[in-house]
Backbone as ProteinMPNN parsed JSONL, in Angstrom:
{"seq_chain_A": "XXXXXXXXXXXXXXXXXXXXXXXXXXXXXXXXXXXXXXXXXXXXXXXXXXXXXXXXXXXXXXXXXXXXXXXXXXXXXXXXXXXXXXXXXXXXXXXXXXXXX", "coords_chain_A": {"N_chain_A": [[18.847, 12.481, 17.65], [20.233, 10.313, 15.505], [23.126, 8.654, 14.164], [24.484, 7.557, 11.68], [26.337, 4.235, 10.076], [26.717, 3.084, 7.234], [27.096, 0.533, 4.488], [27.491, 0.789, 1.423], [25.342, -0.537, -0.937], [24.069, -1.35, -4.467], [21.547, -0.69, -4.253], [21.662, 2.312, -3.406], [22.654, 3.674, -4.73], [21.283, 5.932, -6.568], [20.949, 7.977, -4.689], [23.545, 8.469, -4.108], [24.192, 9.163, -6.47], [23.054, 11.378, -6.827], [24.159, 12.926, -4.323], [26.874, 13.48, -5.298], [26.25, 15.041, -7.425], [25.407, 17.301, -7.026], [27.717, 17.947, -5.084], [29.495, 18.639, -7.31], [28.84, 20.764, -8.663], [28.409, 22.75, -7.018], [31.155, 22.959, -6.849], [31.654, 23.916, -9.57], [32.227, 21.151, -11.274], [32.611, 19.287, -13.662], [29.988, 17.001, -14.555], [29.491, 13.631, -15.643], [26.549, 11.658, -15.151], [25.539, 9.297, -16.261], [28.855, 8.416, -16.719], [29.448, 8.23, -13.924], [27.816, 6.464, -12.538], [28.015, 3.883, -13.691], [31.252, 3.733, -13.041], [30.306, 3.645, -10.012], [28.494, 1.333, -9.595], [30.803, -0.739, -10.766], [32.544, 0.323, -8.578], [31.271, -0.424, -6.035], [30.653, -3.218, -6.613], [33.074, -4.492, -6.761], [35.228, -5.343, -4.419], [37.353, -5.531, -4.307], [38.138, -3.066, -4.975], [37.662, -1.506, -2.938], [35.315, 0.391, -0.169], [32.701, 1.76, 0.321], [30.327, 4.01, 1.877], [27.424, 5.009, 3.123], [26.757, 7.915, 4.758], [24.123, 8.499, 7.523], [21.906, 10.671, 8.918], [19.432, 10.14, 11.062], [16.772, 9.625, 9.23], [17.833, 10.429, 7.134], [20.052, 10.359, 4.186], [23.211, 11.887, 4.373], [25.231, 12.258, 3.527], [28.923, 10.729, 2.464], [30.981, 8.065, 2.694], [34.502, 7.227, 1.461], [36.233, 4.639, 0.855], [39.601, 3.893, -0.546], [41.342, 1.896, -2.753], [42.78, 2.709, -4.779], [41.195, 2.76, -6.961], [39.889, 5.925, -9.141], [37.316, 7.838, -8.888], [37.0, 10.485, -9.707], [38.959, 10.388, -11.974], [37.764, 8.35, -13.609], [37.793, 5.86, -12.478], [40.417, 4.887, -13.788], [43.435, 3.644, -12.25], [45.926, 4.636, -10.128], [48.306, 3.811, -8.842], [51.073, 2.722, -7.567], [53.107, 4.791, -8.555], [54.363, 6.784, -7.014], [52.61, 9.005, -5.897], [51.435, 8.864, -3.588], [53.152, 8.912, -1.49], [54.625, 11.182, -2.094], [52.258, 12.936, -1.539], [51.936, 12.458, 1.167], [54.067, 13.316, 2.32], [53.406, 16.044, 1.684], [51.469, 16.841, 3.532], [53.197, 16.816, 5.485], [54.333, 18.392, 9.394], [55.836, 21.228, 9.045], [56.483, 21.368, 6.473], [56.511, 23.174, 3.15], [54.223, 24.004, 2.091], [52.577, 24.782, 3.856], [53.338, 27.171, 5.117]], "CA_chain_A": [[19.723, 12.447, 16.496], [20.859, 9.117, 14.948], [23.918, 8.683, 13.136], [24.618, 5.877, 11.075], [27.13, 4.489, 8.412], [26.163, 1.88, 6.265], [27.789, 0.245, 3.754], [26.326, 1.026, 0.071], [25.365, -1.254, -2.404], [23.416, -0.747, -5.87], [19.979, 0.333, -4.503], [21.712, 3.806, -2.481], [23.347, 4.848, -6.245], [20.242, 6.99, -6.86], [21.106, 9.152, -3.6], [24.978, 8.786, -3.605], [24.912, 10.026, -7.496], [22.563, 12.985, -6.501], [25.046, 13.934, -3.67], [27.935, 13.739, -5.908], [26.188, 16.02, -8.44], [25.389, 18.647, -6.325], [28.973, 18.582, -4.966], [30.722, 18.875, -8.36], [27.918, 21.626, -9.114], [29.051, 23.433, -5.902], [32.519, 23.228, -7.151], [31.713, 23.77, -10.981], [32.945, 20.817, -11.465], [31.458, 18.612, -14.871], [29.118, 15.769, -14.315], [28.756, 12.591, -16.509], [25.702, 10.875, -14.735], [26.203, 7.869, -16.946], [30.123, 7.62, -16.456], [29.625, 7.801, -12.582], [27.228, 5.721, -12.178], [29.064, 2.802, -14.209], [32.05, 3.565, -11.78], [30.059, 3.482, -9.006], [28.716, -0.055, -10.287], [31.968, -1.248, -10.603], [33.263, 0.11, -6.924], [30.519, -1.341, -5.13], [30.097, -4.529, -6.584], [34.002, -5.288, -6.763], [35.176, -5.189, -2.759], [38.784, -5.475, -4.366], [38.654, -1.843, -5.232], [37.538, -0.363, -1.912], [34.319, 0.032, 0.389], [31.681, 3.272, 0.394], [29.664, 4.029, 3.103], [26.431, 6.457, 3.367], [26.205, 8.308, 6.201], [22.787, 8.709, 7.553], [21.758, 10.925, 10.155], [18.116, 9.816, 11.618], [16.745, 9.199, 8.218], [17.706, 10.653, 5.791], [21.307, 10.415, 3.746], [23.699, 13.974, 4.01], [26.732, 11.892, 2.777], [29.551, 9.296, 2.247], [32.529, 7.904, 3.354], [35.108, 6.451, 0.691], [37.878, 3.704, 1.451], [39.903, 3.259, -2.203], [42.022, 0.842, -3.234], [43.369, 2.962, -5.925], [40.197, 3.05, -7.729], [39.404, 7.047, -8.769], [36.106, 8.351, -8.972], [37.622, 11.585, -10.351], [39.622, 10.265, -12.86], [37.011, 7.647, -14.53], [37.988, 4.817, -12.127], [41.769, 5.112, -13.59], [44.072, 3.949, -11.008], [47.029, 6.066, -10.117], [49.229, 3.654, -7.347], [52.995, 2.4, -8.098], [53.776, 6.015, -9.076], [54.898, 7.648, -6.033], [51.902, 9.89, -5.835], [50.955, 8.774, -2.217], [54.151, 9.066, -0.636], [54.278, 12.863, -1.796], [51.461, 13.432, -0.76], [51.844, 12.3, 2.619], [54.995, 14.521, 2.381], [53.166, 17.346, 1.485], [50.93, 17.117, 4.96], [54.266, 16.415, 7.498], [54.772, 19.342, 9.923], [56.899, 22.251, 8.565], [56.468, 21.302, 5.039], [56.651, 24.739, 2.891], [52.975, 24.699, 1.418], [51.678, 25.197, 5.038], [54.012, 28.129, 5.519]], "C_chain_A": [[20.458, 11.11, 16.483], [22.133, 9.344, 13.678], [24.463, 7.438, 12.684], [25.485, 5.734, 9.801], [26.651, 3.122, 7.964], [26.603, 1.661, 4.616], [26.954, 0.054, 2.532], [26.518, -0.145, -0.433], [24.597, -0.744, -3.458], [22.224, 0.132, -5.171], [19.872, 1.976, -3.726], [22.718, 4.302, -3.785], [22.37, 5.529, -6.345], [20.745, 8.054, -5.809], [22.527, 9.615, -3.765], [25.113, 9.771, -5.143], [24.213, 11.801, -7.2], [23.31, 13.976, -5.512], [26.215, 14.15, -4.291], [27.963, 14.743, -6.929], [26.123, 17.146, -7.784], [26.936, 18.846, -5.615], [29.831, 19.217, -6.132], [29.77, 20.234, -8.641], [28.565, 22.883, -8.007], [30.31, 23.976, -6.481], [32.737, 23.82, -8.402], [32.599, 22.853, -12.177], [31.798, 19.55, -12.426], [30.998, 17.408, -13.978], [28.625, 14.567, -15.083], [27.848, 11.31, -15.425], [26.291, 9.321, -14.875], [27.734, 7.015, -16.309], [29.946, 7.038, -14.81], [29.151, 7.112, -11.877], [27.737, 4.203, -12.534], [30.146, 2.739, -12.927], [31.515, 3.234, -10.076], [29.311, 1.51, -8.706], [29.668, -0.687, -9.761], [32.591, -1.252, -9.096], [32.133, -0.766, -6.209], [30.258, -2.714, -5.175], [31.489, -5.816, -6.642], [34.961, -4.662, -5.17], [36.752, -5.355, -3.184], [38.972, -4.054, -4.304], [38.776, -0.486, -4.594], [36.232, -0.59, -1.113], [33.925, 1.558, 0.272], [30.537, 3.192, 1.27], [28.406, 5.194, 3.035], [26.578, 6.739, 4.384], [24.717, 8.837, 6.459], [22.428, 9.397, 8.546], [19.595, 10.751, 10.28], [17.493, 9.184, 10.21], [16.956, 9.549, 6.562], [19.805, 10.601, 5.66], [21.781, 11.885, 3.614], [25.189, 13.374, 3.851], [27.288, 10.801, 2.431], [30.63, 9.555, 2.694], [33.234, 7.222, 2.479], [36.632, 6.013, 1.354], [38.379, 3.118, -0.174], [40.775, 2.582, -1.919], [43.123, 0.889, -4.545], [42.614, 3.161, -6.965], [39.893, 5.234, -7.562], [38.04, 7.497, -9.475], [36.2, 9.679, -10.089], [38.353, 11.593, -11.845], [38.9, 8.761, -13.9], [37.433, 6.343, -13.515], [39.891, 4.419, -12.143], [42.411, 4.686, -12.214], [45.682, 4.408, -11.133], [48.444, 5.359, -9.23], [50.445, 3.021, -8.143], [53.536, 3.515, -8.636], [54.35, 7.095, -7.772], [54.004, 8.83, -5.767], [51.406, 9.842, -4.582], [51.733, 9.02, -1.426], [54.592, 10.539, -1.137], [53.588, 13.819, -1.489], [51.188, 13.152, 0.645], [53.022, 13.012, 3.156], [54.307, 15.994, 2.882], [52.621, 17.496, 2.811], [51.575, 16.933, 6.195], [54.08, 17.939, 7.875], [56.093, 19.96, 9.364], [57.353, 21.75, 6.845], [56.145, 22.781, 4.643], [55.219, 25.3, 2.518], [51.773, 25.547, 2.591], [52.318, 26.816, 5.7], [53.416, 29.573, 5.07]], "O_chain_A": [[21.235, 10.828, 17.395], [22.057, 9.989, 12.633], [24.812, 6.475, 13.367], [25.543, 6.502, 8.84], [26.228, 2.243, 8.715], [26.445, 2.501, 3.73], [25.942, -0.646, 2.504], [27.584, -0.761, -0.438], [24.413, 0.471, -3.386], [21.981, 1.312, -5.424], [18.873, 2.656, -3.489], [23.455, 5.282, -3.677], [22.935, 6.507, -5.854], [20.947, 9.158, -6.315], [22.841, 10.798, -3.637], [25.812, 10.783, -5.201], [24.711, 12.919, -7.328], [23.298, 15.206, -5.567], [26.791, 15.148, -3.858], [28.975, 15.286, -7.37], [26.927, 18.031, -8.075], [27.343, 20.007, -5.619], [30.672, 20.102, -5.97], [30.629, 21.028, -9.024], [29.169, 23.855, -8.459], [30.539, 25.179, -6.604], [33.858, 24.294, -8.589], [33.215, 23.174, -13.194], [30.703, 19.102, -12.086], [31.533, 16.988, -12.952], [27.408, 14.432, -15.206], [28.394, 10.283, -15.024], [26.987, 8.564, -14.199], [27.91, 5.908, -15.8], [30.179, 5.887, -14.44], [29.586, 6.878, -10.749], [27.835, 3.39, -11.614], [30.018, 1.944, -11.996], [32.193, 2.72, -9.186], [29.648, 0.731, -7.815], [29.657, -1.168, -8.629], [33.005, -2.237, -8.486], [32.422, -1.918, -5.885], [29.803, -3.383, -4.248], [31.441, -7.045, -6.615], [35.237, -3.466, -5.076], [37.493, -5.295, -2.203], [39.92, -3.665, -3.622], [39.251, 0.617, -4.862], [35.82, -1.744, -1.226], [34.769, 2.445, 0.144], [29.846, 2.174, 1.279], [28.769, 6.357, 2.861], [26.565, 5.834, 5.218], [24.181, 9.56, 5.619], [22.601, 8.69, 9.539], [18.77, 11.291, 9.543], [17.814, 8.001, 10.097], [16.537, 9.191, 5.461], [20.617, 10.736, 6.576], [21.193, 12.813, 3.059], [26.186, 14.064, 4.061], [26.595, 9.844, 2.086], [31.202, 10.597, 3.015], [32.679, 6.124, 2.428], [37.568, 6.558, 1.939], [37.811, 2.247, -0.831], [41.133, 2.561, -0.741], [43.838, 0.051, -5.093], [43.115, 3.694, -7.955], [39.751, 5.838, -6.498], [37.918, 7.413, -10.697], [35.531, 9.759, -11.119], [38.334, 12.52, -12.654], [39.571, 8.26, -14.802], [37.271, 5.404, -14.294], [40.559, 3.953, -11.221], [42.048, 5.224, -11.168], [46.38, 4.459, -12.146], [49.43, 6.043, -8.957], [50.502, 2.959, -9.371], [54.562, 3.31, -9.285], [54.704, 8.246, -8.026], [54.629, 9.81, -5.363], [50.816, 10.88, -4.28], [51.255, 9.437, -0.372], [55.031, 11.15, -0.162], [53.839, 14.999, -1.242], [50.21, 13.641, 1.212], [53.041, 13.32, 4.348], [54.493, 16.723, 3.856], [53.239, 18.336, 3.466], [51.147, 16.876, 7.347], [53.748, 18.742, 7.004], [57.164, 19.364, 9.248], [58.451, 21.86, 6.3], [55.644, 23.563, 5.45], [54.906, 26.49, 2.543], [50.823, 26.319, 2.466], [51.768, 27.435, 6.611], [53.991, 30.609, 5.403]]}, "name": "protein", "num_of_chains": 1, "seq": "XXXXXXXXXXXXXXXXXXXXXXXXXXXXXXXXXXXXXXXXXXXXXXXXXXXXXXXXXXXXXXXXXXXXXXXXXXXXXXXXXXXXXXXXXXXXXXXXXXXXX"}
């Protein structure tokens, strides 16, 4: 067993959008091919907005690893940072916070 990460560029969008569909499918969660593939475009080919990683075990791809920048995948690329949305959410996961209660 080999495990391997490797840093995507354009020619691992065919695999990364097929694992992203079957996750949102999992979840019942919609799928614009098109849009995500554009975004995915965009993240990979601009290194300001983050880095994405396949993971590979022996040869074949069973995932990814995302490092953002504020770029969301979820939200069309949209970015979300200078709003205090990271620092409540790093709230929400301290010890003896109430949601874990």
């Amino acid at each position: 067993m080999k495990l391997n990460f490797i840093e995507s560029d354009v020619k691992q969008i065919p695999v990364i959008l097929e694992m992203m569909e079957d996750f949102n499918s999992i979840y019942g969660i919609s799928f614009k091919k098109e849009t995500r593939e554009q975004n995915l475009i965009e993240f990979i080919c601009k290194k300001s907005l983050g880095r994405l990683w396949t993971i590979n075990l022996d040869k074949d791809s069973i995932g990814n690893v995302v490092l953002s920048f504020g770029f969301s995948f979820e939200f069309a690329g949209k970015e979300f940072r200078a709003q205090g949305i990271g620092t409540i959410t790093m709230r929400f996961g301290e010890p003896g916070e109430k949601s874990f209660r």
